[in-house]
PDB file as gemmi writes it, atoms N, CA and C in Angstrom:
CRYST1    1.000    1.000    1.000  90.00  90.00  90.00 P 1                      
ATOM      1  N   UNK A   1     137.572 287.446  13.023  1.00  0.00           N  
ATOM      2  CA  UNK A   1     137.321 288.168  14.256  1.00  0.00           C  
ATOM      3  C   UNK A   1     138.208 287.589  15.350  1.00  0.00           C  
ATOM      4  N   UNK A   2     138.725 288.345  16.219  1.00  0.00           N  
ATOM      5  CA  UNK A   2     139.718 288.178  17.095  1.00  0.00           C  
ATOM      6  C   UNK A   2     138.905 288.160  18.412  1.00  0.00           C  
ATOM      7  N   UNK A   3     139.056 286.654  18.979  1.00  0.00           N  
ATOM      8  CA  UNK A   3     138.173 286.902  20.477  1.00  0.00           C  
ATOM      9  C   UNK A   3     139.036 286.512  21.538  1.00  0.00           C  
ATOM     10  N   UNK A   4     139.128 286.897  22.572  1.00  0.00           N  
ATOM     11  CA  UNK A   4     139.697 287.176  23.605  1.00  0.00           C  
ATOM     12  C   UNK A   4     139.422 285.630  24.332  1.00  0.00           C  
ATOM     13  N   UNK A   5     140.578 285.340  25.335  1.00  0.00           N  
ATOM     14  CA  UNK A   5     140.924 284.305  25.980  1.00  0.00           C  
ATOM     15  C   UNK A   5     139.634 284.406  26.781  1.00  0.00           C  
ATOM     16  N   UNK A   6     138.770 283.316  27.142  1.00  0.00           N  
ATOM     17  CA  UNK A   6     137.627 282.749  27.908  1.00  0.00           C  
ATOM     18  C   UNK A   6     138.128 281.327  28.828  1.00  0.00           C  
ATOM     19  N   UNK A   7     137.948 282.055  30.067  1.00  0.00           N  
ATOM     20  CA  UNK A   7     138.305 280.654  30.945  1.00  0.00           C  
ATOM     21  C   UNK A   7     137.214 279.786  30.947  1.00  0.00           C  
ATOM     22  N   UNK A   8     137.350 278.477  30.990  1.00  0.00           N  
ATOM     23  CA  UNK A   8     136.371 277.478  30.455  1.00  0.00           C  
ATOM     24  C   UNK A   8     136.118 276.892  32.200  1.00  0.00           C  
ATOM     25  N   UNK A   9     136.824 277.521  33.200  1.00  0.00           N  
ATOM     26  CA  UNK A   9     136.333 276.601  34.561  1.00  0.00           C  
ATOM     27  C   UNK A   9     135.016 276.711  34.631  1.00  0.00           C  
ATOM     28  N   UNK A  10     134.410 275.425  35.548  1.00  0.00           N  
ATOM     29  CA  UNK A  10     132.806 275.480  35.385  1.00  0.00           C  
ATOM     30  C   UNK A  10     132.857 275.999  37.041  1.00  0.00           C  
ATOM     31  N   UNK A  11     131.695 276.660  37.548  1.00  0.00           N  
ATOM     32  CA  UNK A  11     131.174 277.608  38.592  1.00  0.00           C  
ATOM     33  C   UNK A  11     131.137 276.025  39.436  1.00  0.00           C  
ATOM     34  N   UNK A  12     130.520 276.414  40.749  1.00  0.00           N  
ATOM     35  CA  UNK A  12     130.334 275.548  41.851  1.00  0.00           C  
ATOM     36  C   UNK A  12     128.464 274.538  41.014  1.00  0.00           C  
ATOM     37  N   UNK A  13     127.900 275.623  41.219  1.00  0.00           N  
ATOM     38  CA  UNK A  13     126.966 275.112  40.475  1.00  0.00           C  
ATOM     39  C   UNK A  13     127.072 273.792  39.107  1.00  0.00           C  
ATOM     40  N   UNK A  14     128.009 274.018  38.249  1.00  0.00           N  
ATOM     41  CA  UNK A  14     127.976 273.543  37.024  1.00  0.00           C  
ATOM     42  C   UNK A  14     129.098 272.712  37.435  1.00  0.00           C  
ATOM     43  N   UNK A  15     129.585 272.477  38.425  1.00  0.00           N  
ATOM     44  CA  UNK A  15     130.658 271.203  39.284  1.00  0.00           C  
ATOM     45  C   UNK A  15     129.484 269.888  39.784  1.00  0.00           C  
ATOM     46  N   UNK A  16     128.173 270.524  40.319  1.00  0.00           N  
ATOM     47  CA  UNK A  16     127.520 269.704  40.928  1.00  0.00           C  
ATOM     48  C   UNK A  16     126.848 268.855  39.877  1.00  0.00           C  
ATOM     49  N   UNK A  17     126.156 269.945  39.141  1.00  0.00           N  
ATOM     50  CA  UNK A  17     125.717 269.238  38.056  1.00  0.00           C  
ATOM     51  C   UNK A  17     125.954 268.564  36.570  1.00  0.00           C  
ATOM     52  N   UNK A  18     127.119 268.402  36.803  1.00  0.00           N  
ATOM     53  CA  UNK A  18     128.465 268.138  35.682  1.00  0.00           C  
ATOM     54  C   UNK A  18     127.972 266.525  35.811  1.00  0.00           C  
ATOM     55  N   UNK A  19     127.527 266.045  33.850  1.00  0.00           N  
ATOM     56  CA  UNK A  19     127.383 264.861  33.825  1.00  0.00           C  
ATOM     57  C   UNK A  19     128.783 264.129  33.491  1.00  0.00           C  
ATOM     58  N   UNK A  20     129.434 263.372  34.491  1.00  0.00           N  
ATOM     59  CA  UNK A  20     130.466 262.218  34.159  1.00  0.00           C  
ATOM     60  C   UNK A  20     130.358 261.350  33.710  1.00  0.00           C  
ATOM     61  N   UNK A  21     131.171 260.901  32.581  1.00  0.00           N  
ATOM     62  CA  UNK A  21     131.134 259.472  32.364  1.00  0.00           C  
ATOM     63  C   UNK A  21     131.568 258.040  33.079  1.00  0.00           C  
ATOM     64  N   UNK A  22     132.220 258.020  34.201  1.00  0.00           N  
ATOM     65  CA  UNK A  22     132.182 257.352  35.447  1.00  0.00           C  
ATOM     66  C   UNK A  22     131.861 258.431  36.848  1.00  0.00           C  
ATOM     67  N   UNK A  23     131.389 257.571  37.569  1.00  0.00           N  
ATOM     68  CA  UNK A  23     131.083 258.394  38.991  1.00  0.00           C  
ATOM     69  C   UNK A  23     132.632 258.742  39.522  1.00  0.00           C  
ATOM     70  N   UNK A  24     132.434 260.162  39.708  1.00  0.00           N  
ATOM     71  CA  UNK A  24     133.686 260.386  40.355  1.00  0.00           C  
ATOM     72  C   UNK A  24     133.459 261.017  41.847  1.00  0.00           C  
ATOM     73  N   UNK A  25     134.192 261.204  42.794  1.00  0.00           N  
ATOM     74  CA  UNK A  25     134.340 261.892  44.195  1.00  0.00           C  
ATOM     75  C   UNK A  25     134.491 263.006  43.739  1.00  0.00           C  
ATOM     76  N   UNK A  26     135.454 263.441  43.510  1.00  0.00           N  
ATOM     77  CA  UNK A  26     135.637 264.963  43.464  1.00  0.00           C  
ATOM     78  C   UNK A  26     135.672 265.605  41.610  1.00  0.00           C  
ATOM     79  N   UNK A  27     134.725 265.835  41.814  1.00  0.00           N  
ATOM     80  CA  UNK A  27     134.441 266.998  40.526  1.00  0.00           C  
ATOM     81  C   UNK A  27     135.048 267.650  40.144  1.00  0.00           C  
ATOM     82  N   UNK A  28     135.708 267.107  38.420  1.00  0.00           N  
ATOM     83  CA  UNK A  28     136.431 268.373  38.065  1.00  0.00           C  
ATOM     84  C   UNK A  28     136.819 269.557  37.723  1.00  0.00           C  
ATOM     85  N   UNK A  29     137.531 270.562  37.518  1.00  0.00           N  
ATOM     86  CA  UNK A  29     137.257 272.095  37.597  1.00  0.00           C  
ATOM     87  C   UNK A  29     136.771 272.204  36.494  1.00  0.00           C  
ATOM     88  N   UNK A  30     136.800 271.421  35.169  1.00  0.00           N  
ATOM     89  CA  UNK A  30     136.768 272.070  33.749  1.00  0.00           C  
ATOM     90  C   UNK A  30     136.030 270.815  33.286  1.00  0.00           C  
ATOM     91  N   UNK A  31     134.983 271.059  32.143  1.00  0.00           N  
ATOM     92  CA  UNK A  31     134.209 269.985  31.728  1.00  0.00           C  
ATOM     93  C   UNK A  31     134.884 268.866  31.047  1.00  0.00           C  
ATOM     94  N   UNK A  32     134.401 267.977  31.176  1.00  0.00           N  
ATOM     95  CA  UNK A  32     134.995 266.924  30.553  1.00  0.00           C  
ATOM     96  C   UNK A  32     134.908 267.216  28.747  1.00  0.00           C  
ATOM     97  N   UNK A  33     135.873 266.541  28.168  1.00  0.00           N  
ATOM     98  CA  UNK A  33     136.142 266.691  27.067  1.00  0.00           C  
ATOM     99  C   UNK A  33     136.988 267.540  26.397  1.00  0.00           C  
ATOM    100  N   UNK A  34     137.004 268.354  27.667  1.00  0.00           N  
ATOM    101  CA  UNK A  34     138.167 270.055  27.059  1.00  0.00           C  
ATOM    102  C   UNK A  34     139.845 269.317  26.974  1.00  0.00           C  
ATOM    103  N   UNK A  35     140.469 268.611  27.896  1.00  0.00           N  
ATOM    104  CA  UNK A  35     141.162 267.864  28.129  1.00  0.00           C  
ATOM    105  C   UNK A  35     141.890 267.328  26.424  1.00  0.00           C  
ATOM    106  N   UNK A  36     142.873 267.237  26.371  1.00  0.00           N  
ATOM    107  CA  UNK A  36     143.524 266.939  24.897  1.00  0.00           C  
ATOM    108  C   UNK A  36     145.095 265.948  25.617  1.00  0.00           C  
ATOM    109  N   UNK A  37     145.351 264.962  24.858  1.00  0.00           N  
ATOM    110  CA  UNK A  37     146.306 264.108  25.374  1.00  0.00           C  
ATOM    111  C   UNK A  37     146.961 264.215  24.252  1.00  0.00           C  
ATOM    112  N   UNK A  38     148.551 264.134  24.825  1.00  0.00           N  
ATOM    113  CA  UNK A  38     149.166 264.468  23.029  1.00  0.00           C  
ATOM    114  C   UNK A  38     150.252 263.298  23.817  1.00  0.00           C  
ATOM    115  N   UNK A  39     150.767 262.340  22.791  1.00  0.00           N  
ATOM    116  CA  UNK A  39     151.469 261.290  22.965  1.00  0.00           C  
ATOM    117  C   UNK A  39     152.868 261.155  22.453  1.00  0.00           C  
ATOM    118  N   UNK A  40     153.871 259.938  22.825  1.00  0.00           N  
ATOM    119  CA  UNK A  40     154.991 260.363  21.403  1.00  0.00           C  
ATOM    120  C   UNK A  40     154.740 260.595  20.582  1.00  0.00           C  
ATOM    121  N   UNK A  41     153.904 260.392  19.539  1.00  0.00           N  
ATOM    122  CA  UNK A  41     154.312 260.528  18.229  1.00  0.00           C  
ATOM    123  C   UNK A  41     153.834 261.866  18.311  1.00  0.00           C  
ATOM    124  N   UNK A  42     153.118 262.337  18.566  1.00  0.00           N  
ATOM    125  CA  UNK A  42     152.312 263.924  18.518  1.00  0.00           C  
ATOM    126  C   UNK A  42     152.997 265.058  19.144  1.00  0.00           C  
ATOM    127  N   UNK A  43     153.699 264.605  20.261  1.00  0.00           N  
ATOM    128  CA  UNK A  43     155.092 265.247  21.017  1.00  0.00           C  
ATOM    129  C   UNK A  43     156.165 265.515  19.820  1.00  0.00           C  
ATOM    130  N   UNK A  44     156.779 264.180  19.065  1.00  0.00           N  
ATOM    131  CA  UNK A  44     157.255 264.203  18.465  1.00  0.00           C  
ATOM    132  C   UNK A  44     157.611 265.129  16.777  1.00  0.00           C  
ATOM    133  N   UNK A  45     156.076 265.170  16.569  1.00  0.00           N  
ATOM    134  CA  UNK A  45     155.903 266.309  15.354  1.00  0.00           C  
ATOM    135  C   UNK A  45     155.881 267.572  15.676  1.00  0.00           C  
ATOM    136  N   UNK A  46     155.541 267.735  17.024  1.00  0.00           N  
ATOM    137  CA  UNK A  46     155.653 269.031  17.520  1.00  0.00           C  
ATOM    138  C   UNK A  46     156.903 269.490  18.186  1.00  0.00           C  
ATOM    139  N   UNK A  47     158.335 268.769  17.888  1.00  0.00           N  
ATOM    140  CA  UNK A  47     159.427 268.397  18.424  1.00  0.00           C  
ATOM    141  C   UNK A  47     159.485 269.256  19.675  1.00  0.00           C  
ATOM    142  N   UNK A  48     158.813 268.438  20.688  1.00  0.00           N  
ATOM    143  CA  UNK A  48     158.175 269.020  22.104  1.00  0.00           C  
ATOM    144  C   UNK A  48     159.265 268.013  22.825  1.00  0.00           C  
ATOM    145  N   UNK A  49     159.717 268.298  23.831  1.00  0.00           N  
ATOM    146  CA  UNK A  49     160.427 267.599  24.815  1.00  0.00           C  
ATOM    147  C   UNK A  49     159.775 266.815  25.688  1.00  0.00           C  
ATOM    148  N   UNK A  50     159.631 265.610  26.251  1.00  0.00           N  
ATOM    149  CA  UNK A  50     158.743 265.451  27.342  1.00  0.00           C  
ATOM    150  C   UNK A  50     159.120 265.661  28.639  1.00  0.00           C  
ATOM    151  N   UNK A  51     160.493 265.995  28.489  1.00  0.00           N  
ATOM    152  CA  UNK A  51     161.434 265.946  30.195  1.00  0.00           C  
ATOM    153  C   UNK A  51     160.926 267.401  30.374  1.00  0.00           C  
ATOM    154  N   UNK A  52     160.422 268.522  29.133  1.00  0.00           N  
ATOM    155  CA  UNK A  52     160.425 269.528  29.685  1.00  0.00           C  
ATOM    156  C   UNK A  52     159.337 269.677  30.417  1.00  0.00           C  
ATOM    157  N   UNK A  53     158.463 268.877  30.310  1.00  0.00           N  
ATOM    158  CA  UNK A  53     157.085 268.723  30.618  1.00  0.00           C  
ATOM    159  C   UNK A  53     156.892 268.789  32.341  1.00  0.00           C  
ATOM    160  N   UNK A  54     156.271 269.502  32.770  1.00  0.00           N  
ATOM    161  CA  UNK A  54     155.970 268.866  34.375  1.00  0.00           C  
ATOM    162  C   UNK A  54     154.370 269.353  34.392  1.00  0.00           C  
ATOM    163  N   UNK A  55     153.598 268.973  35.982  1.00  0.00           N  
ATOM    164  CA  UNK A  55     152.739 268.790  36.216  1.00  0.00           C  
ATOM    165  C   UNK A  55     152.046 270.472  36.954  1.00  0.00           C  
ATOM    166  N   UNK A  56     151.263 271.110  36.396  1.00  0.00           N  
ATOM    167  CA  UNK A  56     151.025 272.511  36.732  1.00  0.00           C  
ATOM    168  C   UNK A  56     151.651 273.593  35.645  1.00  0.00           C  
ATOM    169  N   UNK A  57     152.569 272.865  34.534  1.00  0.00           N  
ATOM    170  CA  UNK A  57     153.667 273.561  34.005  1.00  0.00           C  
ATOM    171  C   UNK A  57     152.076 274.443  33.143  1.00  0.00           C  
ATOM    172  N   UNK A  58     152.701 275.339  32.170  1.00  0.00           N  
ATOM    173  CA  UNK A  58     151.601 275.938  31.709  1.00  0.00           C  
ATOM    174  C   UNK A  58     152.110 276.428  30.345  1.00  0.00           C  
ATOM    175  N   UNK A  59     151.230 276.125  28.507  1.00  0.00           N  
ATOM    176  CA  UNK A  59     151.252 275.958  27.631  1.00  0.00           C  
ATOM    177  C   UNK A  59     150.280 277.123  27.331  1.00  0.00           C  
ATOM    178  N   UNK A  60     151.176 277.634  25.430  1.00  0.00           N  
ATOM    179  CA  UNK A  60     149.594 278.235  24.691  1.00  0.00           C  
ATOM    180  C   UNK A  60     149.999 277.584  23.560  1.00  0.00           C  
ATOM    181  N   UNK A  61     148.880 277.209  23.302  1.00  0.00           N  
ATOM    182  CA  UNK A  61     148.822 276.858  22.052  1.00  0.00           C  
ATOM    183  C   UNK A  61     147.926 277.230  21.337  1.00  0.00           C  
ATOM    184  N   UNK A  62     147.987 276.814  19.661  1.00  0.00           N  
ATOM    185  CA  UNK A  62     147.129 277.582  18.896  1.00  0.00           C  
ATOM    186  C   UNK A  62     147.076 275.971  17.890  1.00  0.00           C  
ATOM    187  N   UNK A  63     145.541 276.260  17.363  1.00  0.00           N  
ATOM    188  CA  UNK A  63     145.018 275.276  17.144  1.00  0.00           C  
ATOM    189  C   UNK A  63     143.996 275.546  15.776  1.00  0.00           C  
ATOM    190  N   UNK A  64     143.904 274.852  14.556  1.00  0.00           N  
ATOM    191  CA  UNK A  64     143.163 274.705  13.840  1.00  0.00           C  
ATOM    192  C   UNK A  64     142.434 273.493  13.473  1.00  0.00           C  
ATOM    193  N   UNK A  65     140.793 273.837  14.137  1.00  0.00           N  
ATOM    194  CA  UNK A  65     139.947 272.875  14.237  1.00  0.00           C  
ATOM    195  C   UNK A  65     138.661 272.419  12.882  1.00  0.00           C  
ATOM    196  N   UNK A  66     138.798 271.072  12.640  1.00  0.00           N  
ATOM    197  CA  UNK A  66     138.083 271.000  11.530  1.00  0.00           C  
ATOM    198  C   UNK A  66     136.249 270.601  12.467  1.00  0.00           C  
ATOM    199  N   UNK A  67     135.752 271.173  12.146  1.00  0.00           N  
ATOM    200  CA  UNK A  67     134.523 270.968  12.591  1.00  0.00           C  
ATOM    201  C   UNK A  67     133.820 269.597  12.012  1.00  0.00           C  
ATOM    202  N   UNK A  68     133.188 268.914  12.944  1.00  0.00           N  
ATOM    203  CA  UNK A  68     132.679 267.412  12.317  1.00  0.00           C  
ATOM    204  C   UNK A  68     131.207 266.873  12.718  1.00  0.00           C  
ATOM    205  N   UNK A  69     131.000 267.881  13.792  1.00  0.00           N  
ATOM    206  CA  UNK A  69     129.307 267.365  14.191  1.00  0.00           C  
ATOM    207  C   UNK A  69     128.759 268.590  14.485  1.00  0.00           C  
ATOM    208  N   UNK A  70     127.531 269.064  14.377  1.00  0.00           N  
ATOM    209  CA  UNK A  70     126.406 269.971  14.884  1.00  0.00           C  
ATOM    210  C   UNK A  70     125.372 269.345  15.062  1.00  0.00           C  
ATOM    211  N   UNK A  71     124.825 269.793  16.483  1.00  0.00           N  
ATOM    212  CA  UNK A  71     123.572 268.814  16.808  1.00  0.00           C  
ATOM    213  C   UNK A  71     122.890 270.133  17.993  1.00  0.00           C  
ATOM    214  N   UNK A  72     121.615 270.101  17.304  1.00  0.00           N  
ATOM    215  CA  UNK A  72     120.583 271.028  18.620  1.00  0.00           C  
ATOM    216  C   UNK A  72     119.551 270.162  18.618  1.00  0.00           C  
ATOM    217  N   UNK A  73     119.123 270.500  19.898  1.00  0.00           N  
ATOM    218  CA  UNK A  73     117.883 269.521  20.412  1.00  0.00           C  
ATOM    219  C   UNK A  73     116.948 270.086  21.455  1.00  0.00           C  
ATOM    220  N   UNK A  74     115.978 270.048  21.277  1.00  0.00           N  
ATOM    221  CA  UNK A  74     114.891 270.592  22.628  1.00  0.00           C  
ATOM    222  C   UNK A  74     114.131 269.333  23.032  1.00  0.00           C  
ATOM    223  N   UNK A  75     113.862 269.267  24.728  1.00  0.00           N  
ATOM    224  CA  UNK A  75     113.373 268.007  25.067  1.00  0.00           C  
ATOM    225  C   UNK A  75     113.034 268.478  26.698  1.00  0.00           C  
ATOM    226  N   UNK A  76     112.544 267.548  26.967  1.00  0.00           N  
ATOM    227  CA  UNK A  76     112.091 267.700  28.021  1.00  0.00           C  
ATOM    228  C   UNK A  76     112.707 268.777  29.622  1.00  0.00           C  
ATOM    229  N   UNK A  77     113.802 268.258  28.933  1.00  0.00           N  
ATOM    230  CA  UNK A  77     114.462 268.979  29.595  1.00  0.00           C  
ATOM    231  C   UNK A  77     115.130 270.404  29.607  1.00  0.00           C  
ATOM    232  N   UNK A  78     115.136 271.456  27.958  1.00  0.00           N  
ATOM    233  CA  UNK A  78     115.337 272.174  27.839  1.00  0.00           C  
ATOM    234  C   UNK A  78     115.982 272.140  26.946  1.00  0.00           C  
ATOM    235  N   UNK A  79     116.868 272.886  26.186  1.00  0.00           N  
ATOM    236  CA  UNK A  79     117.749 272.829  24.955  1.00  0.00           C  
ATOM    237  C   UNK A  79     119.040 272.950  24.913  1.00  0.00           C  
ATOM    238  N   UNK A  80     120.010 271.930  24.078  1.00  0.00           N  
ATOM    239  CA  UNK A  80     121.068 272.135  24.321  1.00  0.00           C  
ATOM    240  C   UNK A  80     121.733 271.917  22.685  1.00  0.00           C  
ATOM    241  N   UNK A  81     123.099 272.234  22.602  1.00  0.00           N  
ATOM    242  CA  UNK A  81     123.520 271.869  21.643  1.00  0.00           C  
ATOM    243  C   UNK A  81     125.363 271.421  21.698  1.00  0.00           C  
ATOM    244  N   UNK A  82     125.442 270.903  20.262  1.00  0.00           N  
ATOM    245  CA  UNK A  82     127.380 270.054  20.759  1.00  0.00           C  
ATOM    246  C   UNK A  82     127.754 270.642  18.950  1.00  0.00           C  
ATOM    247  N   UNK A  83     129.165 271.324  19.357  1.00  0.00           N  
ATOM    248  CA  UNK A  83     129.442 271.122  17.912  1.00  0.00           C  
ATOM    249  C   UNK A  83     130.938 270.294  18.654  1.00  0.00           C  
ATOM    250  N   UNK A  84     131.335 269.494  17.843  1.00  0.00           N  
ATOM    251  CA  UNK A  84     132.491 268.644  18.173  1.00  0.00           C  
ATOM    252  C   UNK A  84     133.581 269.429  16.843  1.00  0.00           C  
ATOM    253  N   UNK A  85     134.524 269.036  17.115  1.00  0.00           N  
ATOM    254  CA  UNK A  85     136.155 269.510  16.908  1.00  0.00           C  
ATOM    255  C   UNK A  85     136.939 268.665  16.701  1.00  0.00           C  
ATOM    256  N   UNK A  86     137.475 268.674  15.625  1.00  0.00           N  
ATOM    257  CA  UNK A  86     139.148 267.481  15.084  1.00  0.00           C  
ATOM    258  C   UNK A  86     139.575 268.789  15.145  1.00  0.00           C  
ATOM    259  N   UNK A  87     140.694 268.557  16.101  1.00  0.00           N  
ATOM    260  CA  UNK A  87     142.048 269.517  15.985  1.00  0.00           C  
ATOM    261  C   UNK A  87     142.596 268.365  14.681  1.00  0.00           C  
ATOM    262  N   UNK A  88     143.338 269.511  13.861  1.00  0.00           N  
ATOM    263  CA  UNK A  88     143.963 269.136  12.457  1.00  0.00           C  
ATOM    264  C   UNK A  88     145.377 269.635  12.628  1.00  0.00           C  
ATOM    265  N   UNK A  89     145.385 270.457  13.335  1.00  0.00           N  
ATOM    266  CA  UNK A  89     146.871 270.957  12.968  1.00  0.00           C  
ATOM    267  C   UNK A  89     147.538 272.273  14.388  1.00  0.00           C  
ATOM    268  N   UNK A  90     148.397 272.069  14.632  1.00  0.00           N  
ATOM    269  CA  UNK A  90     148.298 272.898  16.334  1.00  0.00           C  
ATOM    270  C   UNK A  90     149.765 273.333  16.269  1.00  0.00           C  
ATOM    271  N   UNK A  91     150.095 274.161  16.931  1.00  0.00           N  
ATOM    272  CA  UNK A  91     151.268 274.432  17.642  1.00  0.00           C  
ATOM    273  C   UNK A  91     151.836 274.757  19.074  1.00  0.00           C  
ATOM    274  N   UNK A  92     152.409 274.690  19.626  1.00  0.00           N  
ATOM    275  CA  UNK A  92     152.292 275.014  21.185  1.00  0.00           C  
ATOM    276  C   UNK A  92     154.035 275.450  21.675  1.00  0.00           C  
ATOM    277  N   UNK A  93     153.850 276.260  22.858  1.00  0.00           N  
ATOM    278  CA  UNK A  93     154.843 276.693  22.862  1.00  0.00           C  
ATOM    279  C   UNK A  93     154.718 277.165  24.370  1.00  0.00           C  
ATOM    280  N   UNK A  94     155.869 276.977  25.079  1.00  0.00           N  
ATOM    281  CA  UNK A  94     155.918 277.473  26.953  1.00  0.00           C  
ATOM    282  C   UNK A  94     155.548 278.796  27.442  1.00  0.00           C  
ATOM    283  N   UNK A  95     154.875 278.778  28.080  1.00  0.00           N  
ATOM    284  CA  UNK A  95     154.801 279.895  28.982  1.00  0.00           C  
ATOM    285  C   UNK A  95     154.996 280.246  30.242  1.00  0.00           C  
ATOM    286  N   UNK A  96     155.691 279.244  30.842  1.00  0.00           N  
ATOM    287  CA  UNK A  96     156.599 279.060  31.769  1.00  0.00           C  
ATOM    288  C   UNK A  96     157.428 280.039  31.934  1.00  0.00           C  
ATOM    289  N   UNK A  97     158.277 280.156  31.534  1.00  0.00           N  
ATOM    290  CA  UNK A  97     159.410 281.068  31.045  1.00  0.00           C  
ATOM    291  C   UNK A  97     158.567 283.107  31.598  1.00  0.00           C  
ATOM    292  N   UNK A  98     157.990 283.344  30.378  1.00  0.00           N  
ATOM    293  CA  UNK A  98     157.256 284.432  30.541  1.00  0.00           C  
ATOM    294  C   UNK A  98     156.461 284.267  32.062  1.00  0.00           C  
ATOM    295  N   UNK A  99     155.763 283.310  32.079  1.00  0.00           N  
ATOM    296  CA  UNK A  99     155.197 283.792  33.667  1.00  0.00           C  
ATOM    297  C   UNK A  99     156.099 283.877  34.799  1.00  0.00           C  
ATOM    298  N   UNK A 100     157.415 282.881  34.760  1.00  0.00           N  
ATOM    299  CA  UNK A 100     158.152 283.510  35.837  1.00  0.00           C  
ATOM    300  C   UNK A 100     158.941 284.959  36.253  1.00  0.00           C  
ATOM    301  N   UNK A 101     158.934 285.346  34.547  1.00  0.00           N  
ATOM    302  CA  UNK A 101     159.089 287.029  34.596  1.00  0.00           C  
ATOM    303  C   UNK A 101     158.171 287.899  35.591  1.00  0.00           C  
ATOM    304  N   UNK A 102     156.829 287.918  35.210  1.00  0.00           N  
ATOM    305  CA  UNK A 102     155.865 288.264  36.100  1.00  0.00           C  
ATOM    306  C   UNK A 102     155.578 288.568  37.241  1.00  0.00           C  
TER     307      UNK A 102                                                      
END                                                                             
């Protein structure tokens, strides 16, 4: 099944109440954990440039995730659940380019 791009920013609401793992000042737009760091060597297999890289620049990538935890829980507080994700294998590619067409 083919599902359509979902922006993951969290509302004003879900900024306030966003649990951090250090106290921060300013709350970030997108939950923690969404965030992915790719390094030399991972740059490197993906023979990605890093000079091409800048800050705001903008990526798609495509990603195949091995699934590794499922967990639901009800408690005092209401119910929640986590499935966690090993990216295994990815590709990525600029969109830079195309959005300055735009």
């Amino acid at each position: 099944m083919v599902m359509p791009m979902v922006s993951m920013e969290m509302d004003d609401e879900q900024k306030m109440d966003a649990v951090m793992p250090i106290p921060m000042k300013d709350k970030p737009d997108y939950p923690y954990g969404l965030r992915i760091c790719l390094c030399s060597d991972e740059l490197d297999k993906l023979n990605l440039d890093p000079s091409d890289a800048f800050v705001g620049g903008i990526i798609h990538g495509h990603f195949l995730g091995r699934i590794t935890s499922v967990s639901a829980s009800d408690g005092e507080y209401g119910s929640s659940c986590r499935v966690e994700i090993q990216i295994e294998s990815m590709s990525i590619e600029s969109e830079d380019e195309e959005n300055e067409e735009a």
